[in-house]
C-alpha positions, 0 to 999 in steps of 0.5 A, a space after each residue: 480755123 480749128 477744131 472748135 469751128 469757124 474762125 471769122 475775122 469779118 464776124 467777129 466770132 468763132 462758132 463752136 461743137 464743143 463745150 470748151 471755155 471762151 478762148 481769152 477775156 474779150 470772148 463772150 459764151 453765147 447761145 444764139 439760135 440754139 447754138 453754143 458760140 464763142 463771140 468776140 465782137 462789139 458786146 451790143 445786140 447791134 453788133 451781133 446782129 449784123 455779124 451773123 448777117 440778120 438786118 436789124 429793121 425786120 428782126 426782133 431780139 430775145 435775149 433770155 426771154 426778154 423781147 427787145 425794143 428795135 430802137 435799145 439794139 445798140 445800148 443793150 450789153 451781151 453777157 456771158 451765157 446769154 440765149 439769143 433768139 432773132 425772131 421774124 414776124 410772118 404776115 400771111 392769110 388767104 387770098 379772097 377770089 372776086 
């Protein structure tokens, strides 16, 4: 870990406060959920999904205000620069006494 942030090698990223530029080639500049992130995973929706610990049958992507069809997760790129939003659907309503 440095000054940049979290380091995780399980994750595949590297979280960062700052606005310096990705460390190496591999490295992807990413917003996701509104934070500014280095990314060094496998460079599909999939992939990010699962190394920020979201499950991708309940979660819905937007990617540069685009929503994402569940079944591309796996064949849509990440590129740099990027705004990636998960978005969950509620179901909810009140409760009808008999």
């Amino acid at each position: 870990m440095g000054e940049t942030g979290i380091n995780s090698e399980k994750t595949g990223m590297l979280s960062s406060g700052k606005d310096a530029p990705c460390p190496g080639p591999a490295c992807l500049d990413l917003v996701v959920q509104g934070k500014k992130i280095h990314y060094h995973g496998t460079r599909n929706v999939l992939s990010l999904l699962e190394s920020q610990g979201e499950n991708a049958v309940y979660a819905n992507v937007r990617i540069n205000g685009e929503v994402l069809r569940r079944r591309d997760f796996e064949n849509i790129a990440l590129n740099d620069g990027d705004e990636v939003d998960f978005l969950y659907y509620m179901g909810g309503g009140a409760r009808r006494q008999p």
